[in-house]
KOLFI-754219 format. One record per residue: residue number from 1; residue in three letters; x, y, z of N, C-alpha, C in turn. Coordinates in Angstrom, 2 decimals, padded with zeros to 5 digits. Example, Ala and Ser with C-alpha at 12.3 -4.5 7.8 and 13.67 -1.06 7.14 Angstrom:
2
(node 1,ALA,(013.19,-005.69,007.80),(012.30,-004.50,007.80),(013.20,-003.30,007.80));
(node 2,SER,(012.85,-002.25,007.08),(013.67,-001.06,007.14),(012.90,000.03,007.87));
END
This chain:
68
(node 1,UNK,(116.45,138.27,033.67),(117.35,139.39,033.52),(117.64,139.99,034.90));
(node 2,UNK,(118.75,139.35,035.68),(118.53,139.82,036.96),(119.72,141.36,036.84));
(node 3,UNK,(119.31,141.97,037.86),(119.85,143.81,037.97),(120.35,143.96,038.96));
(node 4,UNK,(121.49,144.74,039.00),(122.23,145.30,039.90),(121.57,146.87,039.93));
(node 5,UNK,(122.97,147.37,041.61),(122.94,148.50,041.12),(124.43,148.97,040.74));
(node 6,UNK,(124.80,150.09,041.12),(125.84,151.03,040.05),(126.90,150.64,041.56));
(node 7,UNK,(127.03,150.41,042.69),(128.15,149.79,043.62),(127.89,148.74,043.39));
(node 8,UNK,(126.87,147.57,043.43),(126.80,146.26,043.50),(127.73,146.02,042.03));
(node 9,UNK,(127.80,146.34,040.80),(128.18,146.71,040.04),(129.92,146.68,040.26));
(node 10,UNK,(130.09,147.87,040.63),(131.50,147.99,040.61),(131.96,146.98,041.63));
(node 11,UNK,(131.38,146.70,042.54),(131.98,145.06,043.62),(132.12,144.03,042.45));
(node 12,UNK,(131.51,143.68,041.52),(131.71,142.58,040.72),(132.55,142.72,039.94));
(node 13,UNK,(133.23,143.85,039.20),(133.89,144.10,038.50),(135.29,144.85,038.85));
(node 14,UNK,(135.54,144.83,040.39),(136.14,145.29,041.14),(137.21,146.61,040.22));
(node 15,UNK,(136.18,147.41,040.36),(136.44,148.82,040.08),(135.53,150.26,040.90));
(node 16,UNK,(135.50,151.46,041.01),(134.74,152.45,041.76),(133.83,151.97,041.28));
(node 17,UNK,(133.15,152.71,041.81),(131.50,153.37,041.48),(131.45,154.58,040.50));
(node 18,UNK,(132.49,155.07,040.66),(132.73,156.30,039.43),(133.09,155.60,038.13));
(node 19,UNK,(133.71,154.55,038.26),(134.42,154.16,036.96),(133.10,153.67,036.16));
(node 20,UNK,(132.41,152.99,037.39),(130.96,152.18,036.49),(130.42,153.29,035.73));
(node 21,UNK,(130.14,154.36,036.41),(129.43,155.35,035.98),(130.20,156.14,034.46));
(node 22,UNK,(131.15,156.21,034.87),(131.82,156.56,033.09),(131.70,155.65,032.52));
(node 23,UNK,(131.40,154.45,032.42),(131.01,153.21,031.80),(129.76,153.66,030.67));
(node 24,UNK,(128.88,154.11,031.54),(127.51,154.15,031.29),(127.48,155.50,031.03));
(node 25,UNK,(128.16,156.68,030.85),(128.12,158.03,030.70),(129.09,157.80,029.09));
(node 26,UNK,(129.93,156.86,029.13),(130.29,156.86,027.51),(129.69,156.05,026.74));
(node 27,UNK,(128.63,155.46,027.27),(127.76,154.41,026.02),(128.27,153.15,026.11));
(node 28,UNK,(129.71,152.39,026.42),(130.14,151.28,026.83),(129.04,150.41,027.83));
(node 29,UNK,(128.52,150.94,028.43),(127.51,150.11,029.41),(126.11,150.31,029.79));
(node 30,UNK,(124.85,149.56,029.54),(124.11,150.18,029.51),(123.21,149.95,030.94));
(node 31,UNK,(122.62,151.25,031.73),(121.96,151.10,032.40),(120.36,151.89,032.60));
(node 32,UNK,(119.49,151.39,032.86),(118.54,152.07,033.74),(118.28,153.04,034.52));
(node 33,UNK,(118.65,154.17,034.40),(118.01,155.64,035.84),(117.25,155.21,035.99));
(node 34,UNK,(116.85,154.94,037.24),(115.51,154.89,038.20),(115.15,156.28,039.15));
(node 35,UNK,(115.70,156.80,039.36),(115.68,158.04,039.96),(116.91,159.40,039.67));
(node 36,UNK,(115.89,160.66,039.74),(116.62,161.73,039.49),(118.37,161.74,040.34));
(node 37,UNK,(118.13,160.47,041.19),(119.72,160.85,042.39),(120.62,159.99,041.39));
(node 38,UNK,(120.20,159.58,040.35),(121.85,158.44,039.31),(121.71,157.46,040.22));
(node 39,UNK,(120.85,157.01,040.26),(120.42,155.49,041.21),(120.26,154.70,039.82));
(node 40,UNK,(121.09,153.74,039.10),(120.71,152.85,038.11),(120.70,151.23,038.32));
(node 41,UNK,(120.48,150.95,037.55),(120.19,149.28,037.43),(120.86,149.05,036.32));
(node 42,UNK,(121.36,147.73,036.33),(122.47,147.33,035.40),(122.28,145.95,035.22));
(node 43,UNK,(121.73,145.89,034.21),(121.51,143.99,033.64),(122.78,143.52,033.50));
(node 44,UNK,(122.96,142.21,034.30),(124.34,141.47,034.59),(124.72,141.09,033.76));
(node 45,UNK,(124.26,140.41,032.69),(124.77,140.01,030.92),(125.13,141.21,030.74));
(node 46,UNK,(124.95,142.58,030.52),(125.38,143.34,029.77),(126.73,143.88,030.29));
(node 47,UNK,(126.98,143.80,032.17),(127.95,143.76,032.65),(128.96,143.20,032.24));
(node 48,UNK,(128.54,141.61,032.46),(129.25,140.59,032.20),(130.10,141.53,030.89));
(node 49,UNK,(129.30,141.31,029.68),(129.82,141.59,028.40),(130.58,143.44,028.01));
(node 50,UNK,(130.20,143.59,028.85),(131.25,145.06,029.10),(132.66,144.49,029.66));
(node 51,UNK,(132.67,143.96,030.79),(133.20,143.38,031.64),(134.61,142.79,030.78));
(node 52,UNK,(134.19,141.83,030.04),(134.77,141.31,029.19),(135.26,141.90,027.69));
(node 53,UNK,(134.91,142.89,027.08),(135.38,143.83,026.23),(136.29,144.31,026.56));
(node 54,UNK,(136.45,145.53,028.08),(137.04,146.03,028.28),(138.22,145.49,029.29));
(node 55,UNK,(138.38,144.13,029.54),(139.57,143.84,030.20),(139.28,143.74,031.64));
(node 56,UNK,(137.96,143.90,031.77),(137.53,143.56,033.33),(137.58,142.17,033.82));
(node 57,UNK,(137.74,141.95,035.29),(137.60,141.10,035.68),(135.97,140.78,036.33));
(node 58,UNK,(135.29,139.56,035.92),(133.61,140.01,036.39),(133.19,138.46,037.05));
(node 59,UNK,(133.53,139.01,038.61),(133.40,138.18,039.06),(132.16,137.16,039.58));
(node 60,UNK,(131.88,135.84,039.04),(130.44,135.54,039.13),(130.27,135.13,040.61));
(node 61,UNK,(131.15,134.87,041.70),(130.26,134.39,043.14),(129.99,135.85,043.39));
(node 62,UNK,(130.77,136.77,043.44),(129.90,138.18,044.05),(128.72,138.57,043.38));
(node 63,UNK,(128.80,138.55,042.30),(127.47,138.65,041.59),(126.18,137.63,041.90));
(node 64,UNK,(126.86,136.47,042.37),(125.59,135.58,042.14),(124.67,136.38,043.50));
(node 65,UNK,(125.70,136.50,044.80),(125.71,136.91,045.70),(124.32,138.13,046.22));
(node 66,UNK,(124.12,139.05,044.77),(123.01,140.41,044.83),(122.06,139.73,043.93));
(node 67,UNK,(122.43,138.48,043.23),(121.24,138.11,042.64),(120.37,136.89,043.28));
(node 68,UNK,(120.70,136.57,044.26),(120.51,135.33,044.93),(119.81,135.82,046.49));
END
């Protein structure tokens, strides 16, 4: 189950960092808080599959890229 974070995130899905975050602030995406600063982790299947619901584009060399 490899993890991003909430920019590594929006680089793959080439959208903000804010947008990820309304992602995951409306229940559409699920992530991990790791810290009180909204520092999260984001399992890449679940990306992926957000990704793909909502009309994203989810790109796998950038991704392989933070998991590699």
């Amino acid at each position: 189950m490899p993890m991003v974070t909430s920019p590594q995130a929006a680089q793959i899905i080439d959208k903000t960092q804010r947008m990820v975050q309304y992602l995951v602030t409306e229940g559409k995406l699920k992530a991990i808080r790791i810290t009180d600063r909204h520092i999260m982790l984001i399992d890449l299947d679940d990306l992926r599959a957000t990704a793909a619901k909502e009309g994203y584009t989810f790109n796998e060399e950038i991704a392989a890229q933070f998991v590699n």
